[in-house]
C-alpha atoms as a printed R data frame, in Angstrom:
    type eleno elety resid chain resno      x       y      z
1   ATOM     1    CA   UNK     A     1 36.139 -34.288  5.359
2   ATOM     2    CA   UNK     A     2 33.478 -32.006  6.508
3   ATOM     3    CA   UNK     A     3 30.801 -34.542  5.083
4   ATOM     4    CA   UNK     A     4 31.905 -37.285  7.063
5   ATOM     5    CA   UNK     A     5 31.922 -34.731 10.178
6   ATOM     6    CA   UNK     A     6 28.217 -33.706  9.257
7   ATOM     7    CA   UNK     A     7 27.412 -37.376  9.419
8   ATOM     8    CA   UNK     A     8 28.616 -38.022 12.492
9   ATOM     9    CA   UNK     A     9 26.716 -35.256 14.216
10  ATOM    10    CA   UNK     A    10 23.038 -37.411 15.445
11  ATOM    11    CA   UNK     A    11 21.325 -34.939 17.283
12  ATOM    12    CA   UNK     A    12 19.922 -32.494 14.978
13  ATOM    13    CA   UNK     A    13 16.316 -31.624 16.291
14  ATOM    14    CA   UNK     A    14 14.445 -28.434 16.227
15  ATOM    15    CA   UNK     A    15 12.378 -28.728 19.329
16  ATOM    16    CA   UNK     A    16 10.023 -25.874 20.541
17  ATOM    17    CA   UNK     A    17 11.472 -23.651 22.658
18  ATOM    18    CA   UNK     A    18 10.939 -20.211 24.594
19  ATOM    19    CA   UNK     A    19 12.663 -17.512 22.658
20  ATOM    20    CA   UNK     A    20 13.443 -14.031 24.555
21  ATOM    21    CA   UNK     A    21 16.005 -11.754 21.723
22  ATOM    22    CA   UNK     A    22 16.325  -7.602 22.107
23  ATOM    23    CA   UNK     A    23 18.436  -5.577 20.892
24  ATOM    24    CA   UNK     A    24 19.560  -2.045 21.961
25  ATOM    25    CA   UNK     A    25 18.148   0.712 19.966
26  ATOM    26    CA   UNK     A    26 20.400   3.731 18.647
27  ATOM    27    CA   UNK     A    27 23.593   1.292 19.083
28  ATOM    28    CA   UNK     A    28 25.441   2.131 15.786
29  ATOM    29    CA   UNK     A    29 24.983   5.948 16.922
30  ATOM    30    CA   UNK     A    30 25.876   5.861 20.163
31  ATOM    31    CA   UNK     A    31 29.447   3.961 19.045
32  ATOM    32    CA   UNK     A    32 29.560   7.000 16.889
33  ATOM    33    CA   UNK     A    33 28.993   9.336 18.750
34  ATOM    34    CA   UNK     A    34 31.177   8.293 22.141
35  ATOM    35    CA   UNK     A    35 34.527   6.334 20.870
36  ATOM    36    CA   UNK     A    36 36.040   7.507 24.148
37  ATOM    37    CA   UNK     A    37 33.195   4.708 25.766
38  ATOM    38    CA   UNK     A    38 33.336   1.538 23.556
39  ATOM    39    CA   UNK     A    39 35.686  -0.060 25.981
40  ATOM    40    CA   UNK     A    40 33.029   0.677 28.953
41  ATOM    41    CA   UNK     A    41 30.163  -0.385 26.994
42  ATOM    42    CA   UNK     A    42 32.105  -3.628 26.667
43  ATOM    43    CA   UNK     A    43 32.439  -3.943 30.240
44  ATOM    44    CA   UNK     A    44 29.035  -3.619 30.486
45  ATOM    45    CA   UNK     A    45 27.909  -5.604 28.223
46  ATOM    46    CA   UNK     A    46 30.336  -8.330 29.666
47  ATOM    47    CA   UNK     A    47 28.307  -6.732 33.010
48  ATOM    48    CA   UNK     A    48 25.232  -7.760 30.921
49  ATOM    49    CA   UNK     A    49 26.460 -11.540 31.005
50  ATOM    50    CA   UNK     A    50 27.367 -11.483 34.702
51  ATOM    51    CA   UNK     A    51 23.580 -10.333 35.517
52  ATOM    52    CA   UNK     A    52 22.214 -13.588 32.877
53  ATOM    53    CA   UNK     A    53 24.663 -16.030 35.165
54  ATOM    54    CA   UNK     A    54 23.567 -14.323 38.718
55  ATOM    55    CA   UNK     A    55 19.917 -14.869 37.813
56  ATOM    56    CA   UNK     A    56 20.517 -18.623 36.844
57  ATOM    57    CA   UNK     A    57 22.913 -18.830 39.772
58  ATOM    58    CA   UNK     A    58 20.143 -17.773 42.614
59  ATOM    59    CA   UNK     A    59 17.182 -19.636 40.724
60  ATOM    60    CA   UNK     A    60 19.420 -22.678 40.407
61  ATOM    61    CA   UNK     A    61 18.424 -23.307 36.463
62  ATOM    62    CA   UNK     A    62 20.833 -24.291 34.169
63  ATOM    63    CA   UNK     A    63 18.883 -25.087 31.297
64  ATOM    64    CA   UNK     A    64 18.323 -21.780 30.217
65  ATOM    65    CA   UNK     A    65 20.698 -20.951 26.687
66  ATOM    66    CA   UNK     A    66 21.716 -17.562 26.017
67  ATOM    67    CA   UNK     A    67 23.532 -15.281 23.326
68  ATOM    68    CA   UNK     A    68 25.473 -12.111 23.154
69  ATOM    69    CA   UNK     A    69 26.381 -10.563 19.816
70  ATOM    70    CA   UNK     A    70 27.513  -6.947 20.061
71  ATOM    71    CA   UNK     A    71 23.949  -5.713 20.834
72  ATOM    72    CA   UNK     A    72 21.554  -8.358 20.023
73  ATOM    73    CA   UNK     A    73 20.656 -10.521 23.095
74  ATOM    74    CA   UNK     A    74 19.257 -13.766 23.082
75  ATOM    75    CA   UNK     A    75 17.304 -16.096 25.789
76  ATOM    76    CA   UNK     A    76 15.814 -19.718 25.208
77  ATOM    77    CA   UNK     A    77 14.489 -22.221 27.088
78  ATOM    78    CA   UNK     A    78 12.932 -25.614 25.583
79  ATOM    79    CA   UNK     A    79  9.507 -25.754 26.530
80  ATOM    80    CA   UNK     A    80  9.608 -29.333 27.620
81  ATOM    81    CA   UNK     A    81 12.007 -28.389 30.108
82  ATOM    82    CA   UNK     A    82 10.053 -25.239 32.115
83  ATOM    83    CA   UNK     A    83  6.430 -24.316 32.401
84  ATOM    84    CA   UNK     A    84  5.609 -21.094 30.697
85  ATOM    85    CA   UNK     A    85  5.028 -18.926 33.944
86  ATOM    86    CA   UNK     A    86  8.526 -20.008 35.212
87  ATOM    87    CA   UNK     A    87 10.074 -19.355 31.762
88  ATOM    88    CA   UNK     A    88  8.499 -15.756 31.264
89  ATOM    89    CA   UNK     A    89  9.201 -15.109 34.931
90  ATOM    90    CA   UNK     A    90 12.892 -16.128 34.568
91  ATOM    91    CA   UNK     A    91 13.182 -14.731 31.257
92  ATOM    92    CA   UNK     A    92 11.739 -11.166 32.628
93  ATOM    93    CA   UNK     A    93 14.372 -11.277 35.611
94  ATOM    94    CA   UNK     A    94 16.924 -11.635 33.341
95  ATOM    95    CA   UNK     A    95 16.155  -9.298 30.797
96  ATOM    96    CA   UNK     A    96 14.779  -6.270 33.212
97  ATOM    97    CA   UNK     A    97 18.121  -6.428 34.924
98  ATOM    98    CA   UNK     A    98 19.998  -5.643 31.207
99  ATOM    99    CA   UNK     A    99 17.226  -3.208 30.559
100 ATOM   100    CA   UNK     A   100 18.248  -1.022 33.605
101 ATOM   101    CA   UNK     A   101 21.946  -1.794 33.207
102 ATOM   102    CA   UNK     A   102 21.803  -0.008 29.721
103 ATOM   103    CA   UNK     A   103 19.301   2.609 30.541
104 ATOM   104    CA   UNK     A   104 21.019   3.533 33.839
105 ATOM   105    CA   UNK     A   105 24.852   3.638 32.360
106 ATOM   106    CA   UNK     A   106 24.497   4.559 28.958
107 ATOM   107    CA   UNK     A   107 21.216   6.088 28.906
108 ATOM   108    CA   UNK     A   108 20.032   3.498 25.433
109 ATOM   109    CA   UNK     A   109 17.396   1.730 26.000
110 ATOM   110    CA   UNK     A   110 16.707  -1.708 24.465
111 ATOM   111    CA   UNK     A   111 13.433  -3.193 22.385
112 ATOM   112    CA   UNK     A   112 12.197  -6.797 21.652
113 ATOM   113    CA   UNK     A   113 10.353  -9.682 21.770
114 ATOM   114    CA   UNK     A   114  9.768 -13.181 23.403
115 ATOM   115    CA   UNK     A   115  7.752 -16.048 21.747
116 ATOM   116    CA   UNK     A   116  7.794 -20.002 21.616
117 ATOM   117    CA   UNK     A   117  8.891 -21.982 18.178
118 ATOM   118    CA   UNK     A   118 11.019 -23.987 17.131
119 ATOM   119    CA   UNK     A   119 14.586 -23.750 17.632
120 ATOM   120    CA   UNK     A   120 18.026 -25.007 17.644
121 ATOM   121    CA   UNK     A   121 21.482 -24.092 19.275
122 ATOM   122    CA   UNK     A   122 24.594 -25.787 19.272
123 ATOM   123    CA   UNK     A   123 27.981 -24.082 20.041
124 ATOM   124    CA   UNK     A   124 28.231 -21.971 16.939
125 ATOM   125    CA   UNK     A   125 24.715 -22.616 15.814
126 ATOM   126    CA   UNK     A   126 21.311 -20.686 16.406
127 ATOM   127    CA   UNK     A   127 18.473 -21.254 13.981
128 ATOM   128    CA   UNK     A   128 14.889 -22.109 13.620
129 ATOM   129    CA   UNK     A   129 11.649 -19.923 12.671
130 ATOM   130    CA   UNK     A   130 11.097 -19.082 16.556
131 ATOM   131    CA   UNK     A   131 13.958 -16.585 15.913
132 ATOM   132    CA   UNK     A   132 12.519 -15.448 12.769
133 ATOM   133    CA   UNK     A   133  9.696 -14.998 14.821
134 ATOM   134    CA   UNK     A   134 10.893 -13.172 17.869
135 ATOM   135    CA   UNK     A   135 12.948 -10.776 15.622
136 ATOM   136    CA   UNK     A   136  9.925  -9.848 14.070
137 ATOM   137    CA   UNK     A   137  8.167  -8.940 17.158
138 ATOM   138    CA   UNK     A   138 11.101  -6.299 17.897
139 ATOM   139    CA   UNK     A   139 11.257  -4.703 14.670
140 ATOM   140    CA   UNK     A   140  7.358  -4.498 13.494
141 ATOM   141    CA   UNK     A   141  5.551  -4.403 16.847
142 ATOM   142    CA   UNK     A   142  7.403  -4.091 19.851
143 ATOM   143    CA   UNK     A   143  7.877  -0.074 18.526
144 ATOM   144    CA   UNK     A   144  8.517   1.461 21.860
145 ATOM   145    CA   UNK     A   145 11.606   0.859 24.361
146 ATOM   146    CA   UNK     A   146  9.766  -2.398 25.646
147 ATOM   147    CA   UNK     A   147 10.039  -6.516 25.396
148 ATOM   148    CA   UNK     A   148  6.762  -7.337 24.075
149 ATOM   149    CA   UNK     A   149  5.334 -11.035 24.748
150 ATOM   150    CA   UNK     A   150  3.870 -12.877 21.669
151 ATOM   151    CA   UNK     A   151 -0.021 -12.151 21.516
152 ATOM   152    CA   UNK     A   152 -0.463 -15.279 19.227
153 ATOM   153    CA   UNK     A   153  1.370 -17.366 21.613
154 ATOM   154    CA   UNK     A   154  0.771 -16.452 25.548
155 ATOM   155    CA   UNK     A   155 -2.889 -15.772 25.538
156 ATOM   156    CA   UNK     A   156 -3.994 -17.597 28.708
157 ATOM   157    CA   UNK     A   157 -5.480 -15.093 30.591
158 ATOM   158    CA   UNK     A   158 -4.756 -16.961 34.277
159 ATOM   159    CA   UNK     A   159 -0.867 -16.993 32.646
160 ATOM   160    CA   UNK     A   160 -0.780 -13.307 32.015
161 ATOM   161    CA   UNK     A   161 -2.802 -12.461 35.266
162 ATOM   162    CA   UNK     A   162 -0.715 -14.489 37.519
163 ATOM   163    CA   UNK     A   163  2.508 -13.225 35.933
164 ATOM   164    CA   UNK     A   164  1.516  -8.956 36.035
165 ATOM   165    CA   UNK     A   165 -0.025  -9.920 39.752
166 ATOM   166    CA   UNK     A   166  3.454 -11.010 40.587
167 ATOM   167    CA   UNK     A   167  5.442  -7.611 38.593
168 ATOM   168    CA   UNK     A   168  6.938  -9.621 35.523
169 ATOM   169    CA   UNK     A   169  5.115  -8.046 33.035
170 ATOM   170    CA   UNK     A   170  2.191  -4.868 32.201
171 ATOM   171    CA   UNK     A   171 -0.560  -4.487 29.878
172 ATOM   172    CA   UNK     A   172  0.075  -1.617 27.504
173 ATOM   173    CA   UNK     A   173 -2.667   0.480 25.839
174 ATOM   174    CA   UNK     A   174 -2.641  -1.019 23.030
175 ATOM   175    CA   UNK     A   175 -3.471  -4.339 24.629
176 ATOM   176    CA   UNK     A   176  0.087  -5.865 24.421
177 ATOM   177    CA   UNK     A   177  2.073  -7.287 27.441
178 ATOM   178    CA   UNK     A   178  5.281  -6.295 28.161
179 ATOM   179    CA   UNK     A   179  8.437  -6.867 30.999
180 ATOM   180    CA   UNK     A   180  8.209  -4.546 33.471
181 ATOM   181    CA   UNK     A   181 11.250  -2.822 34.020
182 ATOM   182    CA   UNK     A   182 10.804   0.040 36.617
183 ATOM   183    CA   UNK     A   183  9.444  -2.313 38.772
184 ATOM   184    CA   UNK     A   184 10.174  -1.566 41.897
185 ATOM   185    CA   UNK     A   185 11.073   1.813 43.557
186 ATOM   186    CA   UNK     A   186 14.890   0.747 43.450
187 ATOM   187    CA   UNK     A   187 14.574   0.405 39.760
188 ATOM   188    CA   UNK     A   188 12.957   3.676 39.657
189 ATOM   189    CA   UNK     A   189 15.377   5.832 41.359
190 ATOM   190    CA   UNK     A   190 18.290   3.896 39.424
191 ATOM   191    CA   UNK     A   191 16.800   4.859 36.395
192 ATOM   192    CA   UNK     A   192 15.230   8.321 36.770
193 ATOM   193    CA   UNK     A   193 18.405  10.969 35.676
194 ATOM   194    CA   UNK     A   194 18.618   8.882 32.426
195 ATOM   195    CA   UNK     A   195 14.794   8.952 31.618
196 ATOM   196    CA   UNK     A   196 14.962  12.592 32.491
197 ATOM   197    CA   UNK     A   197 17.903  12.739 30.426
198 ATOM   198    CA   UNK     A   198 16.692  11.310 27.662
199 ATOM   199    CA   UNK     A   199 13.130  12.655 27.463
200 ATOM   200    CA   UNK     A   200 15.146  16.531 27.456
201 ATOM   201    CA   UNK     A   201 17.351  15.268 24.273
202 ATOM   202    CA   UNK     A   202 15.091  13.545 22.412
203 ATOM   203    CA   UNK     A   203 11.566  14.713 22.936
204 ATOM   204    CA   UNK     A   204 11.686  18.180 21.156
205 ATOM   205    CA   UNK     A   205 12.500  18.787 17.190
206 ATOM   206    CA   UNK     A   206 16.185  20.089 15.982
207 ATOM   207    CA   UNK     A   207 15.549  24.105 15.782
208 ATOM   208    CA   UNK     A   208 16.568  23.684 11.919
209 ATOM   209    CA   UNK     A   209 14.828  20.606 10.427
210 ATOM   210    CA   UNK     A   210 13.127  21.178  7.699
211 ATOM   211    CA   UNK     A   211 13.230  17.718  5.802
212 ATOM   212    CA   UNK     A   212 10.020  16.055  5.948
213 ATOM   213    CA   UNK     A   213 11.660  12.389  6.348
214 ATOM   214    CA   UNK     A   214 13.908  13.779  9.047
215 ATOM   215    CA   UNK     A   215 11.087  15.342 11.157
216 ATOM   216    CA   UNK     A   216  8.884  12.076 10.457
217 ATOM   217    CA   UNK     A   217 11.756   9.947 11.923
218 ATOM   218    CA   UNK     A   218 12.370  12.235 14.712
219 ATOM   219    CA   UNK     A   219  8.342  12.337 15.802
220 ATOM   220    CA   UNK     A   220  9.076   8.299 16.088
221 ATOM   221    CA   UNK     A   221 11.969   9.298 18.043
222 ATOM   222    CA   UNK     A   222  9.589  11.669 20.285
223 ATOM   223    CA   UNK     A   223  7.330   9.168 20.609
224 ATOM   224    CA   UNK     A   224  9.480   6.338 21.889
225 ATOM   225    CA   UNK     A   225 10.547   8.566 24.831
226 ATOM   226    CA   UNK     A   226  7.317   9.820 25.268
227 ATOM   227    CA   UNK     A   227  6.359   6.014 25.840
228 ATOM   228    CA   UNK     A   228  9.411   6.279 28.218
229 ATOM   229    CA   UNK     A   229  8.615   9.023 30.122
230 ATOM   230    CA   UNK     A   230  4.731   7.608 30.472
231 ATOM   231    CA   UNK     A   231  5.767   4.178 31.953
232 ATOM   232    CA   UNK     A   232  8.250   5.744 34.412
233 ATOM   233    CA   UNK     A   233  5.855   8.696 36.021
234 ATOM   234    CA   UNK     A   234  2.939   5.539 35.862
235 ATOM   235    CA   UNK     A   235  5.523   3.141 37.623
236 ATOM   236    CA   UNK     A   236  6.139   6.004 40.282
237 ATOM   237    CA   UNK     A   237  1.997   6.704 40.914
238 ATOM   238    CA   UNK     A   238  1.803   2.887 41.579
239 ATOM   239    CA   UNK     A   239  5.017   2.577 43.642
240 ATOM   240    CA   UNK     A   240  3.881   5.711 45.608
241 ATOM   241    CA   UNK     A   241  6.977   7.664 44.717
242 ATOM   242    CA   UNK     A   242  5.109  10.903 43.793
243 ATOM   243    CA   UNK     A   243  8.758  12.902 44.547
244 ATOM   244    CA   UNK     A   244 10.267  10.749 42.092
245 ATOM   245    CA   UNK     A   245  8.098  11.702 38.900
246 ATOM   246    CA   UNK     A   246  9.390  13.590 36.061
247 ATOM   247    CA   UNK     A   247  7.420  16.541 35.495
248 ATOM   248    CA   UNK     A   248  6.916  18.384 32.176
249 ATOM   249    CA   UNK     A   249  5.745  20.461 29.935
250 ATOM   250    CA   UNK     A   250  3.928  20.389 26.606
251 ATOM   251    CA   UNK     A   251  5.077  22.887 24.272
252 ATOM   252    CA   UNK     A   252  3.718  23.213 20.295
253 ATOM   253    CA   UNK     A   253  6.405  23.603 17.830
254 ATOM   254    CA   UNK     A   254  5.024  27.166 16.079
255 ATOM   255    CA   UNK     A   255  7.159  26.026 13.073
256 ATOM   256    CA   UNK     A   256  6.416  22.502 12.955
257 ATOM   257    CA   UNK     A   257  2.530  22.599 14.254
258 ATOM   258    CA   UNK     A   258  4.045  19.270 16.519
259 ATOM   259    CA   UNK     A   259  4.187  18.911 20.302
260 ATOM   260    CA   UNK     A   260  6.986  18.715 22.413
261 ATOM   261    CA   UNK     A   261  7.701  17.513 25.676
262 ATOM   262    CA   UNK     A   262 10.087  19.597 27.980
263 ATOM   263    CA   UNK     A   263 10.811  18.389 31.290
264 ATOM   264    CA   UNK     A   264 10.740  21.071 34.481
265 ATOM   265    CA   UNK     A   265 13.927  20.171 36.233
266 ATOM   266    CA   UNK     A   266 14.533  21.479 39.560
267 ATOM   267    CA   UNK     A   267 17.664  23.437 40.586
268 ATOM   268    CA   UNK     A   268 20.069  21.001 41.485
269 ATOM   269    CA   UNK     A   269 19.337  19.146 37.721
270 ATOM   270    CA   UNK     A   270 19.676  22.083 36.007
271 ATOM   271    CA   UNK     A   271 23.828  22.599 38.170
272 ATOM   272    CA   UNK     A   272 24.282  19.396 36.508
């Protein structure tokens, strides 16, 4: 009876816990749009898994829980367990490995949130309003391409110093902190045809829109890239990779009355 196996189960406790969860934005679209590539983005996604167990593997932790559905990821750690430094910093390994994975071979980027709350998992089980919570953060204020950390939570300024000091995570402009993903100048030249890639298709408006919901959803479009574009060419002034940055140009949409951003690409881009 399915009673009597609910009372058997004891240890039912929602315990606070360090909650990482992103998802990859566009998803639905780009299974559209490529049916000839579902099987590879299931490679990579299993790919995605094999980069969660190599971190663990090398850092020795196995008390770190994780979740793959389709494109949702999820990290958590019980906060008893880890400090907050080594959580964030293992946390930001992990998930700056999937963000390059994804950017580099499919050219989608990803967008979400970590926090602490409470939480529990079992085998077929995840619940508890840290979830809630760090589902939130990615859909009403991570916005851009990025893995925002929980303002209300991590506010320890000797946390947050020690942990950008050490490359986990940036301060944006608008005073959020966020893992840093181009982080180093191999992650940088991994990355840079897809940025460039992405900043030519997305950051300029169709030739024929004339729908005023369609060109307001594709100047949040623009803008994500544009965020994109921004943190790469800043990543490759601090890495001292000035060959590496993505030049461009800012062009005003006559029609429109909008700017645009077209990249300059150099011959052998444009042979491509």
């Amino acid at each position: 009876m399915l009673s009597e196996k609910i009372g058997e189960i004891t240890d039912i406790s929602l315990k606070e816990h360090y909650i990482c969860y992103f998802d990859i934005l566009g998803y639905k679209d780009y299974m559209d749009k490529n049916p000839d590539k579902h099987t590879q983005f299931l490679v990579d996604v299993m790919m995605a898994d094999a980069d969660v167990q190599s971190v663990l593997r090398y850092d020795g932790k196995e008390n770190v829980g994780y979740r793959i559905y389709s494109d949702n990821f999820l990290l958590y750690i019980e906060k008893e367990l880890m400090p907050a430094s080594e959580a964030l910093a293992l946390m930001s390994q992990i998930a700056r490995k999937i963000q390059a994975r994804f950017l580099m071979e499919h050219k989608i980027v990803v967008r979400g949130g970590i926090t602490l709350g409470e939480f529990f998992a079992d085998d077929r089980i995840v619940f508890g309003q840290g979830l809630i919570t760090a589902v939130e953060l990615e859909g009403k204020q991570a916005i851009y391409p990025r893995i925002i950390l929980d303002k209300k939570v991590f506010s320890d300024e000797n946390l947050l110093k020690s942990l950008v000091n050490q490359g986990y995570i940036k301060e944006d402009i608008d005073g959020l902190y966020y893992i840093n993903y181009f982080h180093n100048k191999y992650a940088v030249e991994l990355c840079r045809g897809a940025c460039l890639k992405l900043v030519d298709k997305y950051c300029k408006y169709h030739p024929n829109v004339t729908d005023e919901i369609k060109v307001f959803q594709a100047t949040k479009t623009i803008d994500k890239y544009a965020w994109l574009l921004a943190k790469y060419n800043e990543a490759c002034i601090e890495l001292n990779l000035p060959d590496l940055e993505i030049k461009y140009d800012i062009r005003l949409n006559k029609r429109l009355l909008k700017a645009e951003i077209i990249p300059q690409k150099n011959k052998k881009e444009n042979n491509k």
